[in-house]
N, C-alpha and C positions, 0 to 999 in steps of 0.2 A: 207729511203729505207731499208725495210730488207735483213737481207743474202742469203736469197732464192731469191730475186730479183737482190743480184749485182752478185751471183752465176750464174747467168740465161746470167748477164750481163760480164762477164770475158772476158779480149780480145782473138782475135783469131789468130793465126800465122800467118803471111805477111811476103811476098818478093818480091821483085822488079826482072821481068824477065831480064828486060836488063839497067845492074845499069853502064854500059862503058857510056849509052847515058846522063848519069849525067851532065856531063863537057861541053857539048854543048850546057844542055838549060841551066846550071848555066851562062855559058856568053853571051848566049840571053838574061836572066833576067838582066844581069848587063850590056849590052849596051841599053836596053830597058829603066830599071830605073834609069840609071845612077850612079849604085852604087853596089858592090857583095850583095847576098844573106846571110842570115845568116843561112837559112834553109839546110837541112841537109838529101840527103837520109836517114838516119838510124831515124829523128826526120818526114818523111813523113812515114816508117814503121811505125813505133810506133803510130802517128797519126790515121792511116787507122787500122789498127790493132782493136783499141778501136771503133772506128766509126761505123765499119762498124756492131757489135754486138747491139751497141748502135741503128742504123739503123733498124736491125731485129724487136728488141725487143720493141722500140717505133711502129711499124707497129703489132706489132702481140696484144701489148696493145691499140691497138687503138689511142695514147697517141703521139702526134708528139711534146708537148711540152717538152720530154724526149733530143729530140735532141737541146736544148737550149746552148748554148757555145762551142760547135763544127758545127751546118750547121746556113749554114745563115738566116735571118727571111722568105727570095723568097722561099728558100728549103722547110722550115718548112711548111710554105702556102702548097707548094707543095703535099709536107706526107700526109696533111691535106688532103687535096680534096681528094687525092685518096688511103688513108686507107686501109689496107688490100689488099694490091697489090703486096704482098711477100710473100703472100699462108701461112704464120706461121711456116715457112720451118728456121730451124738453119743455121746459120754460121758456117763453122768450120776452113777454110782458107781464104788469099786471096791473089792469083798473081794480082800484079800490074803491069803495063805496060807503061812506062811514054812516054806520044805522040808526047806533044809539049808545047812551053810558048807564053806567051805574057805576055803586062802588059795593065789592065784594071781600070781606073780610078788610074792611078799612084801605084798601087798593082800590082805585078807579079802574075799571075795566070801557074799553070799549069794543064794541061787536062791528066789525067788519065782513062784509061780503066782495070776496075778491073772483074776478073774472078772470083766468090765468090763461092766457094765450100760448099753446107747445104747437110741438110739432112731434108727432108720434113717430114709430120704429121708420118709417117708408116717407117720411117728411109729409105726412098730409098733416094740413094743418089745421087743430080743434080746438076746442073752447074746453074749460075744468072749470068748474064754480064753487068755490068752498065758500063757509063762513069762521074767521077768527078774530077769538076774543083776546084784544091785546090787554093786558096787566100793566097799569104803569108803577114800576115799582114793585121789584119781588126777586127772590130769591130760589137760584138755581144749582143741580150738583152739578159738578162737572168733576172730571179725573184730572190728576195728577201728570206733569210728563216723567217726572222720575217720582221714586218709591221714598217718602220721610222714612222709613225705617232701614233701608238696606241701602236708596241710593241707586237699582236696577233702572234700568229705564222700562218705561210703562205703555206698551201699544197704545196706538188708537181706540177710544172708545173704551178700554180698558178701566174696571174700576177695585180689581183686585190685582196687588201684586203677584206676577207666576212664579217670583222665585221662594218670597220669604210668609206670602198670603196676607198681608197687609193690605187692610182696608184705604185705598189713595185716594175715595173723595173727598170734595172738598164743597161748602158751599160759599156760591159768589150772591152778589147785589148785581143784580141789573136794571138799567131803565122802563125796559119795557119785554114784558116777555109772552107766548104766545101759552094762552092759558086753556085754552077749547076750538078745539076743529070739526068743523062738522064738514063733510063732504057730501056732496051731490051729486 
């Protein structure tokens, strides 16, 4: 990735509108999973912070395998199909708003609805409103930068080898990963 690309890619200021509601899904998720959270408002900023530029910028490159180790593969499918569905419009903040928890398949998920403040192709500046469900604790594919069987190096987003056709994903553990997007 070049510097004009992670330049492109910088995270954007987050915050949590109402961080008092913390403490009540933290002990839904731990009567739910039977165990506290290790997760962390200030580690769900910073999470969505990165994300959500990440977000943009795979939609405006057409490129949803950009989103590889932060949304999950459903998400990514998702991006996929409908490309170009965020008008090429920048990030530049984003209020969070934390809704509710559950836990889904033994994961604690929480539902967020995020207020993401861009600036469109002409800099007029508008509002985007999604809602996403963070996963704490889950597992994601992600490619290879070189090929385990030949050694070639392996594009971006790439998840078969071009030279020798080697399957190069791999699955990671992550903290938190974005598990459902709904836009508005």
């Amino acid at each position: 990735m070049s510097s004009t690309q992670q330049l492109r890619i910088a995270p954007v200021a987050a915050s949590i509108d109402n961080p008092d509601d913390w403490e009540g899904l933290a002990n839904q998720i731990t009567a739910g999973a039977g165990m506290p959270t290790a997760i962390t408002p200030e580690m769900i900023i910073g999470m969505i912070g990165s994300a959500v530029p990440l977000l943009f910028a795979a939609d405006a490159a057409r490129d949803a395998n950009l989103l590889r180790g932060t949304f999950s593969d459903s998400v990514i499918a998702q991006c996929m199909r409908n490309s170009g569905g965020l008008m090429d419009a920048q990030p530049t903040t984003a209020a969070v708003r934390l809704v509710g928890s559950r836990v889904v398949d033994g994961h604690p998920v929480v539902r967020t609805h995020l207020s993401i403040q861009t600036h469109a192709g002409g800099g007029t500046p508008t509002t985007q409103n999604q809602f996403w469900d963070l996963q704490f604790g889950g597992q994601v594919t992600v490619g290879q930068p070189n090929c385990p069987n030949c050694g070639a190096p392996i594009g971006t987003g790439e998840l078969i080898c071009g030279h020798c056709h080697t399957d190069v994903r791999s699955v990671i553990d992550v903290p938190i990963v974005v598990s459902r997007l709904d836009l508005y």
